[in-house]
N, C-alpha and C positions, 0 to 999 in steps of 0.2 A: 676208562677212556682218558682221565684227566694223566696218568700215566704217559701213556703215548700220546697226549697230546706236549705233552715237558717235554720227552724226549726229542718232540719234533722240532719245540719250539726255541729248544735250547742248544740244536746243534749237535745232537748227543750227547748232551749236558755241558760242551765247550765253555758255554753263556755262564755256568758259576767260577769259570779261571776268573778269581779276584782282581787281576790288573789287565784294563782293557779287553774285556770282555768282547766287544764289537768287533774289536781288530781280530782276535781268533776267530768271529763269527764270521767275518769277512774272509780269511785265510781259509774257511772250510767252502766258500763259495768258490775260492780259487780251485780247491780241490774237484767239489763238483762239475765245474766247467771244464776243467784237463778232461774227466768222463763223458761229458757230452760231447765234446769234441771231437774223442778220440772216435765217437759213432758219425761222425762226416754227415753227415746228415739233417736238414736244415729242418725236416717235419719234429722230431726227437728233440730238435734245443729247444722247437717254439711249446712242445706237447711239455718239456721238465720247464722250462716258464712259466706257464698255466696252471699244471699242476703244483710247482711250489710255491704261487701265487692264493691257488684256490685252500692249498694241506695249511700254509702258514697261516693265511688269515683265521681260519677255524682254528689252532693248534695256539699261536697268540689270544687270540679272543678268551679261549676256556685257563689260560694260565695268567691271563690280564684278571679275570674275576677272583684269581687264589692269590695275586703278591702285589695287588694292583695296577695303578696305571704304568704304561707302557717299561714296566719290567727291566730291569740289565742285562738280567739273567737272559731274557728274550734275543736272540741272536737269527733266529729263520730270515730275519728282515733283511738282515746284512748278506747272509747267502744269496739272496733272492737280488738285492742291488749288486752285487758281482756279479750274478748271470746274466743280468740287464747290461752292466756297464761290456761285458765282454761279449754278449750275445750278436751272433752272427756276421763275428771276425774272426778272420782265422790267424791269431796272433800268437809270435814265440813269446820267451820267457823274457824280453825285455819290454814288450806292449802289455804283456800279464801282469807287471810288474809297476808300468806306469800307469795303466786299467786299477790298479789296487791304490795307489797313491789318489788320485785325482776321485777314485769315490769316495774313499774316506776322507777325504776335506771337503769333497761338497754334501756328503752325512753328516760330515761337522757344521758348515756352515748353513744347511738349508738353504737355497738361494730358492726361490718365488717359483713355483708354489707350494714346495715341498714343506718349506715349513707349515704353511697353512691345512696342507692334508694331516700333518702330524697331532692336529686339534681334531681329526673325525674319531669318533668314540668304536672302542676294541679293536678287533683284529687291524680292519682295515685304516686306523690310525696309527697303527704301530706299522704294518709293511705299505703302504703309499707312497709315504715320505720317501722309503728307501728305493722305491721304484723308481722316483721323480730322482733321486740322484744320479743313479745308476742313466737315465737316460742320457742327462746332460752328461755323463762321465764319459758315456758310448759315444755324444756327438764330437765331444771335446779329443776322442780318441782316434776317430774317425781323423779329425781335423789334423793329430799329427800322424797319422800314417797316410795322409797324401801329401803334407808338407814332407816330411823325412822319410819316403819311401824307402824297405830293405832296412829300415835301422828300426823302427818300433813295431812292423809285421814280423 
């Protein structure tokens, strides 16, 4: 199990590229999201939410107890705040792109409360925070594709 739970938790091992580990983890959430997309389908993006929500937290958790606390190498989180931040928008490769920027600087910055989830112990400390980004990434996105409609959809 501790196997598949590395793999899961690592991205398929993305999490050990030695330079910016997160930013690939986050570049493989991009990936994921191009595939739920492509299934149009609003029940399927909320069910791979859920599900990478519920696989990550358990999958972090058993590899937080082998390398410690919240890991580099642990990348699930960053998948999972991409799907959040892009989650049910239906945006080209220029909102995908702004969607990526805007969560990796608020996974950098933690703004209220994410930082403060990122103190709950195992899994769910290590993928909360990145949920709490991704939200605000989603409102923040939301906010310029009705300001700049046709340019970041």
């Amino acid at each position: 199990m501790t196997r598949l739970a590395t793999f899961i938790a690592t991205g398929g091992y993305v999490g050990y590229i030695p330079i910016a580990p997160g930013t690939f983890g986050s570049a493989v959430g991009l990936a994921a999201y191009a595939a739920v997309r492509w299934s149009d389908n609003a029940v399927v993006e909320g069910a791979v939410l859920l599900i990478t929500l519920l696989i990550g937290i358990w999958a972090a958790d058993v590899v937080e107890k082998d390398l410690g606390k919240d890991p580099g190498a642990v990348v699930i989180d960053e998948v999972l705040g991409m799907l959040v931040t892009l989650s049910f928008l239906d945006v080209g490769v220029t909102g995908a792109i702004l969607g990526f920027f805007l969560f990796r600087i608020l996974d950098v910055i933690k703004p209220y409360p994410a930082g403060r989830l990122e103190h709950l112990h195992g899994g769910p400390g290590i993928m909360l925070d990145d949920v709490m980004a991704g939200v605000y990434a989603n409102l923040l996105l939301r906010g310029a594709i009705a300001l700049f409609p046709g340019t970041v959809a």
